[in-house]
RONU-737750 format. One record per atom (N, C-alpha, C): residue number from 1; x, y, z. Coordinates in pm, whole numbers, plus 50000, padded with zeros to 5 digits. Layout:
N
SITE  domar     xx     yy     zz
SITE    NUM      X      Y      Z
...
END
This chain:
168
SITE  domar     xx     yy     zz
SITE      1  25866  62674  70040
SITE      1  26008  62687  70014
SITE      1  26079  62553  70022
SITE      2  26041  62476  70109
SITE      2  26078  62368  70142
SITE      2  26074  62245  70054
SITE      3  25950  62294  69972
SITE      3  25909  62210  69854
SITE      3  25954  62232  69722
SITE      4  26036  62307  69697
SITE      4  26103  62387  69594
SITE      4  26262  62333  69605
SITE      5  26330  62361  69741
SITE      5  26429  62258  69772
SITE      5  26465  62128  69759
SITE      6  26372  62087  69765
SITE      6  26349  61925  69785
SITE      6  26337  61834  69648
SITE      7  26193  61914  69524
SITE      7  26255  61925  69409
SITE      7  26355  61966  69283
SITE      8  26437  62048  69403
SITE      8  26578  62068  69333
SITE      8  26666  61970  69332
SITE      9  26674  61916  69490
SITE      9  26766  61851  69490
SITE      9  26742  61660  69445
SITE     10  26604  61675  69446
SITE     10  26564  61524  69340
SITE     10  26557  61561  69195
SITE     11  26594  61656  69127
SITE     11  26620  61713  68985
SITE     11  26776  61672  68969
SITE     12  26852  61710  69089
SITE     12  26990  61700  69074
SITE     12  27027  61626  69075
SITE     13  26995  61524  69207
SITE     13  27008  61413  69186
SITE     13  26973  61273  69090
SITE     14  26851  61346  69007
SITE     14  26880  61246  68881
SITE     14  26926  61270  68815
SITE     15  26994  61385  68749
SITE     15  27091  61447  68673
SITE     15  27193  61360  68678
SITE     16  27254  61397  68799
SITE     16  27369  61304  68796
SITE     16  27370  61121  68841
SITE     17  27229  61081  68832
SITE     17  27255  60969  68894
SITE     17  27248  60917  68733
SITE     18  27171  60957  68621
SITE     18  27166  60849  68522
SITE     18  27020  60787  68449
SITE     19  26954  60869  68581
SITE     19  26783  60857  68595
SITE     19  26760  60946  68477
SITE     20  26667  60930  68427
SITE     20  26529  61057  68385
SITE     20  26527  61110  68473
SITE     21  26472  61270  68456
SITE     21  26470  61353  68521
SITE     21  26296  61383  68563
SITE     22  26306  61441  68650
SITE     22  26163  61433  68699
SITE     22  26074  61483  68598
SITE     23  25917  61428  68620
SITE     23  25853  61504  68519
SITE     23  25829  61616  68526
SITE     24  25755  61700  68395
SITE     24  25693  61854  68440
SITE     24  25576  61843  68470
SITE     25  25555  62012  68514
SITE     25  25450  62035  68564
SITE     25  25315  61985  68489
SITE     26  25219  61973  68550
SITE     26  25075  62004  68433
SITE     26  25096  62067  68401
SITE     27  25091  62201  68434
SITE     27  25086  62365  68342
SITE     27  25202  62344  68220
SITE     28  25286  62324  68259
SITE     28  25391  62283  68133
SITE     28  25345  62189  68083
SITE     29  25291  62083  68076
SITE     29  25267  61990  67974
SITE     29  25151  61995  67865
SITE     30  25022  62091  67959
SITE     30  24926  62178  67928
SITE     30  24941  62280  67804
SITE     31  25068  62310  67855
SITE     31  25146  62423  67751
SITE     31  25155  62378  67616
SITE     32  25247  62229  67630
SITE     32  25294  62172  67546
SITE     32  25216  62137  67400
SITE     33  25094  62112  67454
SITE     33  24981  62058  67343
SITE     33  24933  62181  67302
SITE     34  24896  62284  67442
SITE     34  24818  62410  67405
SITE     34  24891  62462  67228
SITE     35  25062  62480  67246
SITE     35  25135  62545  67159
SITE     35  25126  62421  67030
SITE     36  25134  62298  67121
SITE     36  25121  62228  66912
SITE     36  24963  62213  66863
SITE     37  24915  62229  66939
SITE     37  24737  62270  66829
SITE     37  24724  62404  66799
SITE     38  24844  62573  66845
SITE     38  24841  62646  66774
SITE     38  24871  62653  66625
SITE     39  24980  62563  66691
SITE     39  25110  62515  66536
SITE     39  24978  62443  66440
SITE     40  24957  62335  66479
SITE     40  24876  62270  66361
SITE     40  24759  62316  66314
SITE     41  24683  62427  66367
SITE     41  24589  62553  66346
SITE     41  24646  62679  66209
SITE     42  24815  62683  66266
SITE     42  24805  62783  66167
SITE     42  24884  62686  66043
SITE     43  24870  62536  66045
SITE     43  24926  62501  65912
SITE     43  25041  62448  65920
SITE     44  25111  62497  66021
SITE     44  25274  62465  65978
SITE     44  25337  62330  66072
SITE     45  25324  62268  65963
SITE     45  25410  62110  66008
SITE     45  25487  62092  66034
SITE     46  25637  62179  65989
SITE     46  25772  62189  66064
SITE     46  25730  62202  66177
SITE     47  25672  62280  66233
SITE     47  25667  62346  66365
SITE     47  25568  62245  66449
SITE     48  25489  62163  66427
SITE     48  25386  62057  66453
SITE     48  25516  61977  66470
SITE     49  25578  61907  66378
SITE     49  25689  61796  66417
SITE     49  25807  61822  66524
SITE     50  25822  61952  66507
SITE     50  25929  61955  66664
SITE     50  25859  61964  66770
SITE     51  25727  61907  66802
SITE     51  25682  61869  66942
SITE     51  25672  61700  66938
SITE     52  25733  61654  66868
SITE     52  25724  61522  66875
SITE     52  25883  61448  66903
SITE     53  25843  61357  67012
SITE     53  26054  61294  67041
SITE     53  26035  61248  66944
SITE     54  26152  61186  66925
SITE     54  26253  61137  66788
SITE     54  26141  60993  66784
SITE     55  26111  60932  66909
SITE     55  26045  60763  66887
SITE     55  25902  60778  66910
SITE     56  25859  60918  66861
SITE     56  25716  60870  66929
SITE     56  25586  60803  66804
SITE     57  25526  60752  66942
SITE     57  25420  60641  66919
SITE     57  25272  60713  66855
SITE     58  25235  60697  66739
SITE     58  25104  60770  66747
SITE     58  24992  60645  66729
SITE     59  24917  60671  66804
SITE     59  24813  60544  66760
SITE     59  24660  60578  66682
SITE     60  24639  60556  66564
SITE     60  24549  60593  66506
SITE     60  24416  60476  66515
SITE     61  24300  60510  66567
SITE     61  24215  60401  66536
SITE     61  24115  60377  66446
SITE     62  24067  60206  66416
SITE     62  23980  60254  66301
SITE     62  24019  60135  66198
SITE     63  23959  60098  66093
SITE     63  23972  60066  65982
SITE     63  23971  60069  65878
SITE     64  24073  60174  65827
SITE     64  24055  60232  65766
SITE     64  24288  60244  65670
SITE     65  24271  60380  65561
SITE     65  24375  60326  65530
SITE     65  24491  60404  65577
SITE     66  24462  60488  65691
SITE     66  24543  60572  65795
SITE     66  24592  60516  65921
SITE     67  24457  60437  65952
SITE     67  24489  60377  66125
SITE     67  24610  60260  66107
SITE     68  24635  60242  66233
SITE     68  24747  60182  66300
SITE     68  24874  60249  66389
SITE     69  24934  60260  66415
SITE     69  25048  60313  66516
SITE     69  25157  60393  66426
SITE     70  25161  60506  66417
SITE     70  25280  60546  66327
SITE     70  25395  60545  66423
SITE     71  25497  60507  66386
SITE     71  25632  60492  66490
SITE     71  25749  60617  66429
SITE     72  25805  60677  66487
SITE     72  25883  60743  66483
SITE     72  25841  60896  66438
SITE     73  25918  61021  66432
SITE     73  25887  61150  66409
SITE     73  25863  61150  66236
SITE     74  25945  61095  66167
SITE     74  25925  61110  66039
SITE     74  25776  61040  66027
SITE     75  25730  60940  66017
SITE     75  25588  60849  66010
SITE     75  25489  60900  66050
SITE     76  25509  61016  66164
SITE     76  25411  61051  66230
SITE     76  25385  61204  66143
SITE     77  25508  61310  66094
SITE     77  25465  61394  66058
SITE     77  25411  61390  65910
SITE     78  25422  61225  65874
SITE     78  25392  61206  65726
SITE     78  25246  61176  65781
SITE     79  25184  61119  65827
SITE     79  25052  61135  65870
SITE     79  24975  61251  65893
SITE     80  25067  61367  65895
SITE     80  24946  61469  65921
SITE     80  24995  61576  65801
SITE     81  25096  61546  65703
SITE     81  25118  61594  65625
SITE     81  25001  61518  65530
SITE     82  24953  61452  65518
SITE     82  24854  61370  65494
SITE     82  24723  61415  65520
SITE     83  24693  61451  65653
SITE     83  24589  61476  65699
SITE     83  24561  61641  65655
SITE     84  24670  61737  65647
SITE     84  24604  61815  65530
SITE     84  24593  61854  65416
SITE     85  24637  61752  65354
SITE     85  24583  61702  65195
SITE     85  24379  61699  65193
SITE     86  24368  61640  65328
SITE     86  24245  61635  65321
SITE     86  24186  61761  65385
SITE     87  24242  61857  65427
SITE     87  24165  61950  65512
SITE     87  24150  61870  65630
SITE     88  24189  61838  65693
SITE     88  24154  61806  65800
SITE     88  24173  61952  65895
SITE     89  24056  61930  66021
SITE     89  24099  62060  66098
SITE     89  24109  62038  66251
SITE     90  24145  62082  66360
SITE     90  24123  62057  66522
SITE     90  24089  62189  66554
SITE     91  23970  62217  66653
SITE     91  23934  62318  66708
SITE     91  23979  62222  66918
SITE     92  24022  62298  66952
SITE     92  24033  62191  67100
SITE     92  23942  62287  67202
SITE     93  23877  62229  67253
SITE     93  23771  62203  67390
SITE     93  23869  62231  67517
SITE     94  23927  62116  67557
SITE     94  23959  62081  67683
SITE     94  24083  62067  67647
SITE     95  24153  62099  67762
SITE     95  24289  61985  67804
SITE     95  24259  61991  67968
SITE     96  24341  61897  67978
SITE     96  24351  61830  68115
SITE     96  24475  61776  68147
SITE     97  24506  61785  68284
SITE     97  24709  61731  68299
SITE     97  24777  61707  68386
SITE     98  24811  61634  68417
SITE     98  24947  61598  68518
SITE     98  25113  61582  68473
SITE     99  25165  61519  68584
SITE     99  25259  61544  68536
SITE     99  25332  61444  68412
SITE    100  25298  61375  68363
SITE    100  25289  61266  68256
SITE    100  25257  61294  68114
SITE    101  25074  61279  68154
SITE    101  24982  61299  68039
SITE    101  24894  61407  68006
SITE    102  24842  61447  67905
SITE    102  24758  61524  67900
SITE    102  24639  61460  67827
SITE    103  24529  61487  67865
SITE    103  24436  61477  67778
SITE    103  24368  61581  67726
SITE    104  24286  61574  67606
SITE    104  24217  61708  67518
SITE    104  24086  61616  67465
SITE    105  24036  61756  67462
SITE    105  23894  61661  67371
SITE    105  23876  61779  67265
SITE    106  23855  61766  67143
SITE    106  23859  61833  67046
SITE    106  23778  61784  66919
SITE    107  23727  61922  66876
SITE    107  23665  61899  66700
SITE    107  23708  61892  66648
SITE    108  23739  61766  66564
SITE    108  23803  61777  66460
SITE    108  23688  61742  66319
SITE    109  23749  61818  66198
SITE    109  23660  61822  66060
SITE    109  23724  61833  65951
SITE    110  23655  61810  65857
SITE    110  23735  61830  65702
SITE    110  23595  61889  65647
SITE    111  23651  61995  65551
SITE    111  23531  62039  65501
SITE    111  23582  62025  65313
SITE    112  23592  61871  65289
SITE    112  23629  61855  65121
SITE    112  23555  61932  65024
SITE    113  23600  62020  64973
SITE    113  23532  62081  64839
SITE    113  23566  61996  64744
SITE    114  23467  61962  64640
SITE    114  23485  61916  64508
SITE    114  23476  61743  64519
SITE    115  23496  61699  64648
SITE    115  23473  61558  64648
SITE    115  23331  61511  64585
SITE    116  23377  61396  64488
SITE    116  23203  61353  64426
SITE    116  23153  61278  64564
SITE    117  23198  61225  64630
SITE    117  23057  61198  64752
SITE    117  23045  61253  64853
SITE    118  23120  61368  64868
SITE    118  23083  61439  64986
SITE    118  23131  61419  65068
SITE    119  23263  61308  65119
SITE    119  23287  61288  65214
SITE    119  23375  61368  65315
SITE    120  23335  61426  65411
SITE    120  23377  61455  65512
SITE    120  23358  61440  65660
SITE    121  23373  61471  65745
SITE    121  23363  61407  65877
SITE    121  23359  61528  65973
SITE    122  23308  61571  66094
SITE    122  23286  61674  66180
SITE    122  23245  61577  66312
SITE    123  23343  61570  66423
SITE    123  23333  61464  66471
SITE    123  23429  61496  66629
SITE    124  23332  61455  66743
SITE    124  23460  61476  66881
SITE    124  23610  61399  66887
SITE    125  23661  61454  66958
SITE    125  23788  61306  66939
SITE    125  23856  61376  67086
SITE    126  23899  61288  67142
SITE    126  23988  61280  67258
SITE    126  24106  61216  67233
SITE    127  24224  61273  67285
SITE    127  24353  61213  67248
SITE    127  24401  61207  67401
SITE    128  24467  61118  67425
SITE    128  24581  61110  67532
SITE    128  24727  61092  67501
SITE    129  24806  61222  67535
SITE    129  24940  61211  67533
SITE    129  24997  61196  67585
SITE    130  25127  61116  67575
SITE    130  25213  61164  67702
SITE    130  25349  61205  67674
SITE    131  25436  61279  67741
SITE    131  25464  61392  67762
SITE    131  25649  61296  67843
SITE    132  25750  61341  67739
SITE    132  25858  61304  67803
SITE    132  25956  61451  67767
SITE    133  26028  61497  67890
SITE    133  26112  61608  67862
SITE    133  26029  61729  67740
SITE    134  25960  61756  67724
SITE    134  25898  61890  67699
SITE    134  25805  61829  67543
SITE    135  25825  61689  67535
SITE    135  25816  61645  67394
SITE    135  25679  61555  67382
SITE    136  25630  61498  67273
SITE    136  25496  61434  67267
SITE    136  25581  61279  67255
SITE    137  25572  61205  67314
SITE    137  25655  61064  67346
SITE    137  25512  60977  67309
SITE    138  25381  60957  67327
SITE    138  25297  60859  67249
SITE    138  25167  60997  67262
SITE    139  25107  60934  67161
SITE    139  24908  60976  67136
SITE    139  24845  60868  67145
SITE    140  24746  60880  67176
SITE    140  24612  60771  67166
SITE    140  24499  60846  67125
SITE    141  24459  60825  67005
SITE    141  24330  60911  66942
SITE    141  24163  60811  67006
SITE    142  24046  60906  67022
SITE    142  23978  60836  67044
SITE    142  23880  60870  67005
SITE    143  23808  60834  66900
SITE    143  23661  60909  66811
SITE    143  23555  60889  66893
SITE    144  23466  60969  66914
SITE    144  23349  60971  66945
SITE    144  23238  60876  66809
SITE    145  23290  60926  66704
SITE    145  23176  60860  66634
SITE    145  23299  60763  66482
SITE    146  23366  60671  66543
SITE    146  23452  60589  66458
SITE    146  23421  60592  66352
SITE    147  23300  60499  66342
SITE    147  23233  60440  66199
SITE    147  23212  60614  66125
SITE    148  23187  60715  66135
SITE    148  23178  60822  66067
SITE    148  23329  60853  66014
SITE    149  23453  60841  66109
SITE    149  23602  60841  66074
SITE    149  23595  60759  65984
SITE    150  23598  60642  65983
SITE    150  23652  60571  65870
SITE    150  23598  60593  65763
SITE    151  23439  60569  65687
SITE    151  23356  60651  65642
SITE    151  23445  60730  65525
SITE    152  23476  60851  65608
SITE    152  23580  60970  65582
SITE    152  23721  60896  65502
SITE    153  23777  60868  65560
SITE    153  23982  60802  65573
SITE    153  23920  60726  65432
SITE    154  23832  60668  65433
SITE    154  23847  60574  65339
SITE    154  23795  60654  65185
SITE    155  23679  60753  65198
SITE    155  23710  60813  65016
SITE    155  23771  60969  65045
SITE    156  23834  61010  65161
SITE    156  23949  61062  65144
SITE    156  24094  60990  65113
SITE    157  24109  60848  65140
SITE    157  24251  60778  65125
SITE    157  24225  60682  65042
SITE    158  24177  60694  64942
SITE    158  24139  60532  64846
SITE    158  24271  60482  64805
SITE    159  24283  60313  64851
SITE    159  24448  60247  64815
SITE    159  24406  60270  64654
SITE    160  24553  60244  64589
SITE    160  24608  60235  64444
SITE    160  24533  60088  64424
SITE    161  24469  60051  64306
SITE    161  24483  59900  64255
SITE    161  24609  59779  64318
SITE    162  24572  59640  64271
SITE    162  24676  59574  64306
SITE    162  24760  59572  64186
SITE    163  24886  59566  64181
SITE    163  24963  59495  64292
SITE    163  25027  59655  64315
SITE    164  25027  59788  64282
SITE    164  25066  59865  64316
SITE    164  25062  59915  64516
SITE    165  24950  59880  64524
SITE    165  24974  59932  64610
SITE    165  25058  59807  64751
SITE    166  25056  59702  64769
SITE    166  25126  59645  64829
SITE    166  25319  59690  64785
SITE    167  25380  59672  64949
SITE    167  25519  59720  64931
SITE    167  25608  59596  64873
SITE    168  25740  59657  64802
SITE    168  25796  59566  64778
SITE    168  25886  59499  64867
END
């Protein structure tokens, strides 16, 4: 009881002091991912992008023509509006959590029909999120088998010729 008090009144008190407010639980943050890999399971990207704050960080790795850091909610849901162009899929394993971050380890795959080389990818990946006010604030993706990702990204994402594809 005592401990329930105590985080009330350090809730309140950052309320009104100006602070961030304390973090959530694991189980809530647990939640958080649990419900956006339902969302991105059954397809729907609106609903995938409102678990993301307005600035968050996604970090993609790799060399390839996807990786690098997408910054902001729009960049980030254009990346996975992207990602199922290709079929891409997540089956998730694990999560794991405090009050911060979560981590997951998950299958992710594309199963391309009609591609002339076949490329697709079936592959572990671990992500670390973290978790501000109920929202996905950064990712860190982490392949088990990279060189098979890129592989993939690259005759799923082939750039345009030059000079098209450089920005103006």
């Amino acid at each position: 009881m005592s401990g329930t008090i105590t985080r009330a009144l350090l809730l309140t008190a950052a309320l009104f002091s100006g602070t961030p407010a304390m973090a959530a639980s694991p189980e809530e943050n647990r939640k958080v991912i649990a419900d956006y890999y339902a969302a991105y399971a059954a397809g729907d990207m609106n609903k995938v992008a409102d678990f993301f704050a307005e600035d968050i960080k996604w970090h993609i790795p790799g060399h390839h023509p996807l990786a690098g850091t997408k910054r902001g909610k729009a960049e980030v849901a254009a990346f996975f509006r992207q990602l199922g162009k290709a079929g891409f899929r997540a089956e998730l394993i694990a999560l794991m959590a405090d009050e911060n971050w979560v981590i997951d380890m998950h299958r992710g795959w594309s199963n391309r029909s009609g591609d002339p080389q076949g490329a697709n990818v079936d592959t572990i990946w671990v992500l670390a999120f973290r978790i501000e006010n109920g929202k996905i604030k950064e990712a860190r993706n982490f392949s088990y088998d990279q060189a098979a990702a890129d592989t993939f990204f690259w005759a799923a994402y082939p750039l345009k010729p030059l000079p098209d594809r450089l920005a103006d």
